[in-house]
N, C-alpha and C positions, 0 to 999 in steps of 0.2 A: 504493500500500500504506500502509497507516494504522499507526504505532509503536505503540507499547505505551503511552509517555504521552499522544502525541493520543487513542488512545481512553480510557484515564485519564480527560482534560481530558471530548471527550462523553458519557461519563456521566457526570460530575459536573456538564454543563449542563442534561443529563436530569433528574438530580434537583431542580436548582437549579428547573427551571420547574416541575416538579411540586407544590415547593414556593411558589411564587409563582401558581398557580393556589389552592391553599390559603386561603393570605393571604387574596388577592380574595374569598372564599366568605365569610371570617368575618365581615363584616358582615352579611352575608343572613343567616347562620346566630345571630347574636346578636340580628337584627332581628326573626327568626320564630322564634323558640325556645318550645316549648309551644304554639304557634298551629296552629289547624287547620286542613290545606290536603284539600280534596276534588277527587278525581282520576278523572273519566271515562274509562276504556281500554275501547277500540272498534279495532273497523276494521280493518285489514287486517295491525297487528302480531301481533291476537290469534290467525292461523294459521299461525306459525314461531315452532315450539320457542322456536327460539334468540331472536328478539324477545322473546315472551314474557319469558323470565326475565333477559333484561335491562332491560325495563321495571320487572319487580317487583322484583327487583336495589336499580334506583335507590329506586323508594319506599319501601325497607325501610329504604335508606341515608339519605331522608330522616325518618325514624322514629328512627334510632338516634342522628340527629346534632341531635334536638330537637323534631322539628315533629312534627304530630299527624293523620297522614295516614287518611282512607277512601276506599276505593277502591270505583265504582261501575261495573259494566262491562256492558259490551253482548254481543254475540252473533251479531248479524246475518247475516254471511256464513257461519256455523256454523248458524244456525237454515235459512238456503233451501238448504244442500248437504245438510241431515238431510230436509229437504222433500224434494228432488230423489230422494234415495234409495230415500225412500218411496212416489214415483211419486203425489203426491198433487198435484193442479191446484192452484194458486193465482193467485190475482182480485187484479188492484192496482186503486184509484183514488186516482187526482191524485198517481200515483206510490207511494202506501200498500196496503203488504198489506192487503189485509184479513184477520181473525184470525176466522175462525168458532173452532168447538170442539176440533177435531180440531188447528186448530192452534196453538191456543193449549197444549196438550195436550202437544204435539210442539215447541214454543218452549220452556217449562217446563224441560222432561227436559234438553232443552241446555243451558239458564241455570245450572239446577242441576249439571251436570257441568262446565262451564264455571268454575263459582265454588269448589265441593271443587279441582279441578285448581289453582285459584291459590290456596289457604289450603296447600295442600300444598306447593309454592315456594315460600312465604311462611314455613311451619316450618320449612322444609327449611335457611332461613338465617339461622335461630333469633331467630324474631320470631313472639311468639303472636297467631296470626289467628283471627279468625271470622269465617264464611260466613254471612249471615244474607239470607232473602228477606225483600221486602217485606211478606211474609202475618205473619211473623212478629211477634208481638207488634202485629200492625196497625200496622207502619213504618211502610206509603205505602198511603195510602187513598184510591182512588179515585174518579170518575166519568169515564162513557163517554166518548169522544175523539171528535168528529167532523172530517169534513174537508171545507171550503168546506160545509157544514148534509150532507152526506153520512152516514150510519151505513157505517163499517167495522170491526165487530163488536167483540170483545174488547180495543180499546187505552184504555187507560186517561190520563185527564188528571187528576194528584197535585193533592188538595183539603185532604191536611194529613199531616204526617210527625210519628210519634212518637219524636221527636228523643234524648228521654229514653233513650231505649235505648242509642244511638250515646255519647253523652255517658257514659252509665256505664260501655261496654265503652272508649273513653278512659280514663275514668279508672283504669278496672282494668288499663291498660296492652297494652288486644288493641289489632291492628290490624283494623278491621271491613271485611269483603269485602261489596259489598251486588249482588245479585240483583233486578234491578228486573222483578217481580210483585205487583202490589197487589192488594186485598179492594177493590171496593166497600163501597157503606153493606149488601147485602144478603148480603155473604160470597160475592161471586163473584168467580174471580182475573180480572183483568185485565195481560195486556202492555202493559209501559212503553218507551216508547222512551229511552234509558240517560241521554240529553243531558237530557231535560226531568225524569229523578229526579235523575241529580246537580247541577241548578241548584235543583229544591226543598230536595234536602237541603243544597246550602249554603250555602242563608241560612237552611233552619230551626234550623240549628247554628252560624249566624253565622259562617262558616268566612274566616280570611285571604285563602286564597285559591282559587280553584276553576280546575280544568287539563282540556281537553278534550285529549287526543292520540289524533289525527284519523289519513286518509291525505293532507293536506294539510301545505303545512309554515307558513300561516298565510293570512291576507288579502291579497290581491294590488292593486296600482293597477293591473295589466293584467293580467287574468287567464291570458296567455298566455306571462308573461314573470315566468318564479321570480324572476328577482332585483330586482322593486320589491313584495318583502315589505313588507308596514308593521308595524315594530317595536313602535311604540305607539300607538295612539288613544283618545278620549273617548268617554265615548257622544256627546254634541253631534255629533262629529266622525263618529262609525260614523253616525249617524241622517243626518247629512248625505250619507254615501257609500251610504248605501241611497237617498236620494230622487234622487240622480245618478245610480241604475243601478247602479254600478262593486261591490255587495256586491249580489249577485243568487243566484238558483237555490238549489241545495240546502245553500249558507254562510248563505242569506237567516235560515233557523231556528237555525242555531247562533249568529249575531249576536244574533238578538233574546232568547235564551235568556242569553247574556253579558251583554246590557245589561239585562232583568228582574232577573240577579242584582247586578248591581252598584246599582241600585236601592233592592233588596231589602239590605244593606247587608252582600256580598262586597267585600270591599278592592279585589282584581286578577283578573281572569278571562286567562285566557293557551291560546290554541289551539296547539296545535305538531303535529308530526309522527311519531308513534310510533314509525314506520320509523328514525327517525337514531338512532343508538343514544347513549343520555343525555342525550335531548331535554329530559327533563325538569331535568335538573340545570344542562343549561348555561344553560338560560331563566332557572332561578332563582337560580342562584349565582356568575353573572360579569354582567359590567358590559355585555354585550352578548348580548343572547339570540338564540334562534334563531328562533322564532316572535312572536304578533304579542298583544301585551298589550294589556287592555282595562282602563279605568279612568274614576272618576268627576274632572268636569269641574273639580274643586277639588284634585286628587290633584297631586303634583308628578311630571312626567315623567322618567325615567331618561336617556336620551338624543334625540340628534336622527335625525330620521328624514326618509322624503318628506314628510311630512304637515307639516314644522316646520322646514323648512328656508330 
């Protein structure tokens, strides 16, 4: 049985760590203060409530504690359960939908419900958002996407983002939801796959830093074995663990997507796992994250890892 002052004592070591969680954040938080972080949400948090609004939760929280957050999201397992519904066939090659008309049509209608739904959490926690597609104002302009010289109709590969837009709803203080559907050069929409808008938009905005949260909880040295996470790598370092094999299959496009933008000159690219609840925060605001950072080869590393040991 616990007295009245030992439980006294645990919570006041409750708050004590609360507050020394705090502390640690305030350098990240004075580090990226006004800097613009772009945040891909995909995957498999975006079909639980309760995930949901605690992803947007954090983003809001990091909006309110300084940084200049857009958030770019996907749809995917929402767009083939609306297919399914519909009882409409769908054709993959090399693993890609193909997007005839119908379903680009029916991808749309999702995206768009998808993105009202998180402008609406987003007010809800009194943080003014806008929901904006790429047709909009010609944000994401496309051309057609092929795969290995393949046509699989309507996917679009970003040829140039009208940044301007993004940049001014910053500075008016919105948080920008973006809807990755672009115009071609002749006004026709095209679907984006969510990864390849939000690494164009964040280098066309030059953003600090750019956050994929995946259903993964980062890059693996064995892909069978969660706990050889790698914390941190370079691209030298990631391009080396692709030519080894060990960064393979369907991580191979999201690597190469982290290291164009780090190129493209994104500060930190960071994969995490959308499912842990405050993935994003702890990644970015303690001295030990949860997922796996990506960075250029001049950057100084945060800690040691497998890859530095």
């Amino acid at each position: 049985m616990i007295m009245k002052g030992q439980q006294q004592q645990l919570d006041m070591d409750k708050w004590i760590e609360k507050g020394d969680v705090l502390i640690e954040a305030l350098p990240y938080i004075q580090r990226f203060n006004r800097k613009i972080i772009v945040v891909k949400y995909g995957g498999s948090a975006m079909l639980d409530e309760n995930f949901m609004k605690s992803v947007i939760q954090d983003i809001t929280l990091l909006k309110l504690v300084g940084f200049k957050p857009i958030i770019v999201h996907g749809g995917g397992k929402a767009i083939s359960h609306h297919i399914d519904r519909l009882g409409m066939e769908t054709q993959f090659i090399n693993g890609l939908r193909v997007t005839d008309e119908d379903t680009l049509e029916a991808a749309e209608m999702v995206l768009n419900s998808v993105n009202k739904k998180l402008v609406q959490i987003v007010e809800q926690l009194g943080v003014r958002a806008i929901g904006i597609s790429g047709k909009d104002g010609r944000l994401l302009t496309v051309k057609k996407k092929l795969s290995e010289g393949q046509d699989i109709g309507y996917v679009g590969e970003v040829t140039h983002v009208n940044e301007d837009i993004l940049l001014e709803l910053l500075e008016d203080d919105f948080l920008p939801i973006v809807c990755p559907i672009g115009l071609d050069e002749d006004y026709h929409g095209y679907n984006i796959n969510a990864d390849d808008a939000a690494s164009a938009i964040a280098e066309a905005v030059k953003a600090e830093k750019l956050a994929f949260l995946t259903d993964t909880e980062g890059v693996y040295m064995d892909k069978d074995d969660s706990s050889t996470v790698i914390s941190e790598m370079t691209v030298s370092e990631a391009e080396k663990l692709i030519e080894d094999g060990i960064i393979a299959g369907g991580m191979l496009p999201k690597i190469k997507n982290c290291m164009d933008a780090i190129k493209n000159g994104v500060s930190r690219v960071h994969i995490l796992d959308g499912r842990i609840p405050h993935s994003i925060l702890l990644e970015i605001f303690t001295n030990k994250g949860v997922g796996t950072a990506i960075l250029d080869d001049e950057q100084e590393k945060f800690y040691t890892d497998l890859l530095n040991k």
